[in-house]
C-alpha positions as CSV (number, residue, x, y, z in Angstrom):
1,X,110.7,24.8,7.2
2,X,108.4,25.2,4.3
3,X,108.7,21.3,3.2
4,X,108.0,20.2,6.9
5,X,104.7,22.3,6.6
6,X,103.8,20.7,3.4
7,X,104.6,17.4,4.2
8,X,102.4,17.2,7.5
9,X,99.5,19.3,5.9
10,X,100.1,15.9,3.3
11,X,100.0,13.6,6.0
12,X,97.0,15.0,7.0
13,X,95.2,14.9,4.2
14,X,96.2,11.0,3.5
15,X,94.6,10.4,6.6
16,X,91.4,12.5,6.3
17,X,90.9,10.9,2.5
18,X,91.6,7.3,4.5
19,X,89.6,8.1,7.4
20,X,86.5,9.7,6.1
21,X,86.5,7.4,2.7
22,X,83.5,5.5,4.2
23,X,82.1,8.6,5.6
24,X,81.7,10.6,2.6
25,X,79.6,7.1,0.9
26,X,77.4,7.3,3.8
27,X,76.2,10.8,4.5
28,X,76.7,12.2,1.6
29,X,78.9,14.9,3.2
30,X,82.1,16.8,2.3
31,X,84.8,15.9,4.7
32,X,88.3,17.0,4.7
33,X,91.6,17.4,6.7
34,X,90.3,20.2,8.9
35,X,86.4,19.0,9.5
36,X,85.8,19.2,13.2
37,X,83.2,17.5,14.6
38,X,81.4,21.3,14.7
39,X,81.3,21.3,11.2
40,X,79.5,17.9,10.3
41,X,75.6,18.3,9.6
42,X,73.6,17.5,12.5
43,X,72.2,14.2,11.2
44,X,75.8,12.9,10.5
45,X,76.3,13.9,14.6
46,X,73.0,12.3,15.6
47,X,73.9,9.0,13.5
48,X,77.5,9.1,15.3
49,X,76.0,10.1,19.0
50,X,73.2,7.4,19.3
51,X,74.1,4.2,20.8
52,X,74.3,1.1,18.8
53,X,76.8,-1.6,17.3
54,X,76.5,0.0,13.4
55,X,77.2,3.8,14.7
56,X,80.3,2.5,16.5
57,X,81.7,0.8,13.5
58,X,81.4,4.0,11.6
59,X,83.7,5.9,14.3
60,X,86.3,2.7,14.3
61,X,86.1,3.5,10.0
62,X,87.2,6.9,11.1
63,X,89.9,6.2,13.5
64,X,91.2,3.2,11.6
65,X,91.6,5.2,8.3
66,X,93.7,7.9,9.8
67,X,95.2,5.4,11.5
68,X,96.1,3.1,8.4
69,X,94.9,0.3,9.6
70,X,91.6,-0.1,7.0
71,X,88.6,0.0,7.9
72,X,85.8,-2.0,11.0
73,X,85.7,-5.2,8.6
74,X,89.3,-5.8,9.9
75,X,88.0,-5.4,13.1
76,X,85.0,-6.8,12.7
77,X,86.8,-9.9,11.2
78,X,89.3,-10.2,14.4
79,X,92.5,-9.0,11.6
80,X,94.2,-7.1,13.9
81,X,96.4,-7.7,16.8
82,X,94.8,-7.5,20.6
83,X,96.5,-3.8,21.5
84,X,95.8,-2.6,18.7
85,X,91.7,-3.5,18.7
86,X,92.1,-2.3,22.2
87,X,93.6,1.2,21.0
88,X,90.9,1.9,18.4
89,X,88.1,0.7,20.6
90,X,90.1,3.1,23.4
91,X,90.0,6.3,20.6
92,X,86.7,5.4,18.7
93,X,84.6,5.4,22.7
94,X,86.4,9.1,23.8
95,X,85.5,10.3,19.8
96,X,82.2,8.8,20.7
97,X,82.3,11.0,24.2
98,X,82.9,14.0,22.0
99,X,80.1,13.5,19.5
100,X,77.5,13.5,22.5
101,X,79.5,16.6,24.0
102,X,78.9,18.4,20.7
103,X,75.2,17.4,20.8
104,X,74.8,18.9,23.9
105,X,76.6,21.6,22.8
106,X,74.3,22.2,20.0
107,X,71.8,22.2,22.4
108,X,73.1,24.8,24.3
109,X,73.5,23.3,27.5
110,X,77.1,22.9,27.8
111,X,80.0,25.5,27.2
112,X,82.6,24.4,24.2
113,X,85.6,22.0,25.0
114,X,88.6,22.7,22.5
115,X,88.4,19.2,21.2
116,X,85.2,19.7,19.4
117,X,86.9,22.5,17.7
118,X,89.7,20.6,16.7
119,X,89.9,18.7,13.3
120,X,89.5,14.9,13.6
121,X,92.0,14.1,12.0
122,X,94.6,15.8,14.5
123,X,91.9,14.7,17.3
124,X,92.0,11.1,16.6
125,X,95.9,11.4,16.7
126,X,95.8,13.4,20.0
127,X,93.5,10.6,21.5
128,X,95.9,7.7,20.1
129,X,98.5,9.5,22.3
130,X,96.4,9.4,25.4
131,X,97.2,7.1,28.3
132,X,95.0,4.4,28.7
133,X,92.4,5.2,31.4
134,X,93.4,8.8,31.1
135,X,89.7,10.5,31.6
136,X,88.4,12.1,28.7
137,X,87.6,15.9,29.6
138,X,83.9,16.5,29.9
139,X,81.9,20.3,29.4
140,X,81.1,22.3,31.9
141,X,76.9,22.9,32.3
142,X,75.8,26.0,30.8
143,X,74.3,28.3,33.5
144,X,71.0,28.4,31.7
145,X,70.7,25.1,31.9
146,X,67.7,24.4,34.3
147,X,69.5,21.4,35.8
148,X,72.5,23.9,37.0
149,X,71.4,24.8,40.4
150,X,71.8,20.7,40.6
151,X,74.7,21.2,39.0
152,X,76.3,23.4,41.4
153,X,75.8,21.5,44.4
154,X,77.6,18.3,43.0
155,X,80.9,18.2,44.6
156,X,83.2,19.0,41.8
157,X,84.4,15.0,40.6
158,X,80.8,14.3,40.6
159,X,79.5,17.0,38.1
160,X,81.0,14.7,35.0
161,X,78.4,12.5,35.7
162,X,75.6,14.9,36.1
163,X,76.9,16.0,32.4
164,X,76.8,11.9,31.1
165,X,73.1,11.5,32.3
166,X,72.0,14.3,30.4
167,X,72.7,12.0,27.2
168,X,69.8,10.5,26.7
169,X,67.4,13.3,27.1
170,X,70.0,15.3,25.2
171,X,70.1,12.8,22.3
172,X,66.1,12.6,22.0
173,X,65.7,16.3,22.1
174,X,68.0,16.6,19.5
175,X,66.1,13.9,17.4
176,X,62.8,15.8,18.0
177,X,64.6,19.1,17.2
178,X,65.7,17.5,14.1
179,X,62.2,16.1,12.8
180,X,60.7,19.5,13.6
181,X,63.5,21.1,11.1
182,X,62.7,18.6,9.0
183,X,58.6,18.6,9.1
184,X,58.9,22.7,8.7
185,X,61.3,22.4,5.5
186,X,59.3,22.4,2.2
């Protein structure tokens, strides 16, 4: 039983070096087989959260290491086979759902979903698995959020998209609390 352990704790780690290798170039950050998208720095989770081409290609660098398939150039490049682009674009926009859950986490306006607690490595996996179209689970409002009276009178399959138009705000009041952090630091 010992040697299964081992050799999955391996497997992880194989993917986390493959999957974070152009990570740990970029930001400058220590990344491993049990970082959670919790534990990376807030400017690594801004860079991931805000929209844009280049931020997406970092997530697909992500999910394609741990997958084995390289890295976005093979993407990028059209050197992969038509499911498969459509599986790590699949993966790479839920993992993208998740980085904006954990900034509004940060924030404090949403309670925690499991998956931001969970290492990436295992969550990239656990999103491979998912059916296609299966909806990606979305936070509950924190009830000292100002918005939640709002929030409460949504019928109950509308409140996800309450929750994905606080993103923007959410994403620039992260920046600004950011640049405050930053401005105050000697």
């Amino acid at each position: 039983m010992a040697a299964v352990i081992e050799l999955e704790q391996f497997r992880r780690k194989l993917a986390a070096d493959q999957g974070f290798r152009t990570w740990l170039a970029r930001f400058r950050e220590e990344f491993g087989p049990q970082t959670s998208l919790r534990d990376i720095s807030d400017q690594t989770l801004l860079f991931l959260a805000t929209p844009g081409d280049d931020h997406l290609y970092v997530i697909f660098d992500l999910v394609m290491g741990v997958k084995g398939w390289g890295t976005s150039t093979r993407f990028i490049l059209d050197d992969l086979p038509g499911p498969v682009k459509q599986q790590i674009l699949d993966v790479a926009l839920r993992l993208l759902d998740f980085c904006r859950f954990e900034v509004l986490r940060r924030l404090d306006w949403v309670e925690v979903l499991p998956e931001l607690e969970m290492p990436l490595v295992i969550l990239v996996e656990e999103l491979s698995k998912a059916a296609v179209g299966q909806a990606t689970p979305v936070p509950v409002l924190k009830s000292t959020h100002p918005g939640y009276p709002d929030y409460l009178r949504e019928v109950i399959s509308e409140r996800p998209i309450l929750i994905r138009r606080l993103i923007p705000g959410a994403l620039a009041a992260f920046r600004q609390q950011l640049e405050a952090a930053q401005s105050e630091s000697p």
